[in-house]
N, C-alpha and C positions, 0 to 999 in steps of 0.2 A: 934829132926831132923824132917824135915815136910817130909811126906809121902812119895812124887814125890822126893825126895832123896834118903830115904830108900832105896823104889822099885826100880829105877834103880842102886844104887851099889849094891842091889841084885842079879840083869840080868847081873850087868858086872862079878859078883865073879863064877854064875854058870855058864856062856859063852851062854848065854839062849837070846832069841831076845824078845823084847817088843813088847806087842799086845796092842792096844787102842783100843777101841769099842768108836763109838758117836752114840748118840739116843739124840730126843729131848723129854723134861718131859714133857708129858701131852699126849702125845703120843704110840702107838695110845686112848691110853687112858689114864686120870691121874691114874685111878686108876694100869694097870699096871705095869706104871714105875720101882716102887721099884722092883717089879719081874722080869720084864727084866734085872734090875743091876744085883740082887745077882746072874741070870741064867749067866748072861756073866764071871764073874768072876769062877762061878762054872764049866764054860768050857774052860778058859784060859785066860780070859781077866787080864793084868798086873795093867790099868789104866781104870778108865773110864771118859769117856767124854761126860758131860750133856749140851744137848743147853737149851739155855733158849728161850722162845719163844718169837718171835717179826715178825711186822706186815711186815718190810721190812728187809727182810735179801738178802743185794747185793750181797754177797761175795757166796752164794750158790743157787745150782739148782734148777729144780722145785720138787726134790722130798722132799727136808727140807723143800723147801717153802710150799708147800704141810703140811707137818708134820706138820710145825710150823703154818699154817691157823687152822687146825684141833684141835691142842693142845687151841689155843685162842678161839674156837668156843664152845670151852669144859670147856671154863672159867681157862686156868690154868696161873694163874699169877704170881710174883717174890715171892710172901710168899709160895706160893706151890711151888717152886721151891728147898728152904729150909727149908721146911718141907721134901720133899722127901728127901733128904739128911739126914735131921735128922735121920729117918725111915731108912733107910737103916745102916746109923751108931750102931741103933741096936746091928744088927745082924755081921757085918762087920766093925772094927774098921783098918784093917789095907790096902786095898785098897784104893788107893789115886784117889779123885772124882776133877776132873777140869771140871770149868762152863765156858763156850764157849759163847759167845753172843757181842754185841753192847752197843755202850756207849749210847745211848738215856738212856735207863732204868738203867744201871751207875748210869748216871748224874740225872736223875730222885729221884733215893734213894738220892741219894748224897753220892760221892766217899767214906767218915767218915763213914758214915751209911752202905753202902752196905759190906765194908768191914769187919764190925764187924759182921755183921749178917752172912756173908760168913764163916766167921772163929764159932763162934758160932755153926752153922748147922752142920759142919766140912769139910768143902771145905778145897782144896788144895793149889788150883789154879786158875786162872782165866786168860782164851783169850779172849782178848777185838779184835777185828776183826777189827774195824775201826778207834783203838785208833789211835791218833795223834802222831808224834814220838816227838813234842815239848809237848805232854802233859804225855808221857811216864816215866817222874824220878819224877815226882808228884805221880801218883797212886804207881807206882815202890817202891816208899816211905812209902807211904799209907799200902800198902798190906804186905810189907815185914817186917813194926813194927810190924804186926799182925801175923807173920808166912806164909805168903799166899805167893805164886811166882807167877809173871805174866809171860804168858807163849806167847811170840812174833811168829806171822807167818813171813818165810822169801820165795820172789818168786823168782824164778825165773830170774825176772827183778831186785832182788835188786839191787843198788849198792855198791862200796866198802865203799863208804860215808857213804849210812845208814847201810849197817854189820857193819861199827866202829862206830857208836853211837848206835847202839840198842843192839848187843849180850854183853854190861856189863850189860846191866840192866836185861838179861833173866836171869829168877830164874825155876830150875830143869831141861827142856830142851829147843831146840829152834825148833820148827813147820816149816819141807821144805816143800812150798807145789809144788808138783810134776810137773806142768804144769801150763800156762795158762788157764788162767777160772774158773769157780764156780766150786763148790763140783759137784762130781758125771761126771765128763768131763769123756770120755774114749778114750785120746790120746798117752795113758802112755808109754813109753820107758824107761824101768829100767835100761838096760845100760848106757844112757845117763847122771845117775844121778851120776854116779861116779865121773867127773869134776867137777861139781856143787857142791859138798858138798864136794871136799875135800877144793873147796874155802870156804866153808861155817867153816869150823875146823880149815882154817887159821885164823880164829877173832875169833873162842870159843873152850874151854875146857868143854862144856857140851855135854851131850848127845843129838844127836839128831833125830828126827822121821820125817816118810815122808807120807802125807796122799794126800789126789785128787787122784780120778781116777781108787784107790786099790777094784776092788772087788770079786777075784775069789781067793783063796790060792794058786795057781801057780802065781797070780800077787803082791800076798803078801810076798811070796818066793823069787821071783824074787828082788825084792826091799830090803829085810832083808839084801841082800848079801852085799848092801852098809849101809844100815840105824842101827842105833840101838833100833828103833822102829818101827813101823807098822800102820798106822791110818787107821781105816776104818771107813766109815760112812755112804753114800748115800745107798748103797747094801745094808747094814741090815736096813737100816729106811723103804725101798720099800718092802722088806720081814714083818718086822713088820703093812704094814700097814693094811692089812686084818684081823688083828688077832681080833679073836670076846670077847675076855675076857682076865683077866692079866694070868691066865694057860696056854692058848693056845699063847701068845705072848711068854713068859717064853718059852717053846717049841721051839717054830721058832727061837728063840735068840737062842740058844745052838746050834739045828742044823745045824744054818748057821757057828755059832763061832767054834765049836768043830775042824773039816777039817781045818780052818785055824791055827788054835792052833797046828795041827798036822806039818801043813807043814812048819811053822816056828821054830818048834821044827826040823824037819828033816834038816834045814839051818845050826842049833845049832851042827847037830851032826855030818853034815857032816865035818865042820871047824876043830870040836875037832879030828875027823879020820884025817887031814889032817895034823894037826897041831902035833899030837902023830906019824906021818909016818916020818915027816920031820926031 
């Protein structure tokens, strides 16, 4: 069973909410990275989500764009990309690792190639951000001979047309993103997202998680109450960026993840009180 399965019929048997952490590799230093994984998981993280780094990422703000200038300046390229993963597999074989990034460097390896090396390193999964949705049941194909799920963002803006042609192909879960605009927006309204994803569950029977715009554990809270996951990303990329060595990165990852851990766990318990009174 591929990991991002595993782990969430885990989250659903113990009534427990999914945390996703995203950092990009090479940031703020390559050599931190692995550090920073095995810290987030050691403070609650369920998944984690690695960018890959690239020159033009449209779909996020300036603080990845940020990251991801800095990770390139530092020379971190798609073999270090899976090398970190390797490296981490180590120590951690059951945390399920999804690679977040653009089809340029995709279609660069080539789809055959990226794929195997993905699975190889021991990737999960992979969000292609700008994938094509006519080019969607080719990779979909691709990754899923190899064990690997492609993991579809849905906005907002979908409509009912592309929710019925894109969530058969999502494999593990389906990525709502919470608002209009790039990563790290701060326009969030978690009450709002209750309509929206219960359209979103009329096309799919997976799990799904909700990330843009999450950065404080009351807004991660807030959000649990509807989602079955949690993403964050922008907030700890800006906390990590200071960090002067992979120790002190490690450090600030935990700090920041821990409180959120917490309060999503407190989402968990309050349900099961509700649900044992009823």
């Amino acid at each position: 069973m591929n990991r991002i399965d595993a782990r969430f019929a885990e989250l659903a048997t113990s009534g427990r909410k999914g945390l996703i952490p995203y950092i990009t590799a090479g940031h703020p230093s390559p050599e931190s990275t692995v550090a920073v994984m095995h810290a987030l998981v050691e403070n609650g993280a369920d998944l984690v989500e690695l960018g890959v780094p690239f020159s033009d990422v449209m779909a996020d703000g300036p603080v990845i764009q940020e990251a991801c200038r800095k990770a390139l300046e530092q020379g971190t390229m798609l073999d270090d990309v899976f090398g970190m993963v390797k490296t981490f597999r180590e120590r951690d074989e059951a945390t399920p690792v999804i690679l977040m990034g653009y089809m340029n460097p995709v279609e660069r390896r080539g789809l055959e190639r990226f794929a195997e090396q993905a699975r190889a390193a021991g990737v999960d999964g992979l969000l292609i951000v700008d994938c094509p949705i006519d080019e969607a049941a080719e990779i979909h194909h691709l990754l899923s001979g190899r064990g690997l799920h492609q993991i579809f963002l849905v906005a907002p803006t979908s409509t009912e047309t592309r929710l019925a042609r894109l969530t058969p192909l999502a494999g593990g879960f389906v990525y709502y993103v919470s608002l209009k605009g790039v990563t790290g927006s701060a326009a969030l309204d978690a009450d709002s997202l209750a309509p929206s994803l219960e359209r979103l569950r009329r096309h799919t029977d997976k799990p799904v998680a909700v990330g843009f715009g999450i950065a404080t554990p009351d807004q991660a809270a807030a959000v649990a109450r509807h989602a079955d996951a949690v993403v964050i990303g922008s907030a700890l990329v800006q906390r990590l960026d200071g960090a002067a060595d992979a120790d002190q990165a490690a450090r600030v990852a935990a700090e920041y993840l821990a409180p959120v851990r917490r309060a999503l766990d407190g989402v968990a318990a309050a349900s099961q009180s509700m649900e044992a009174a009823s």
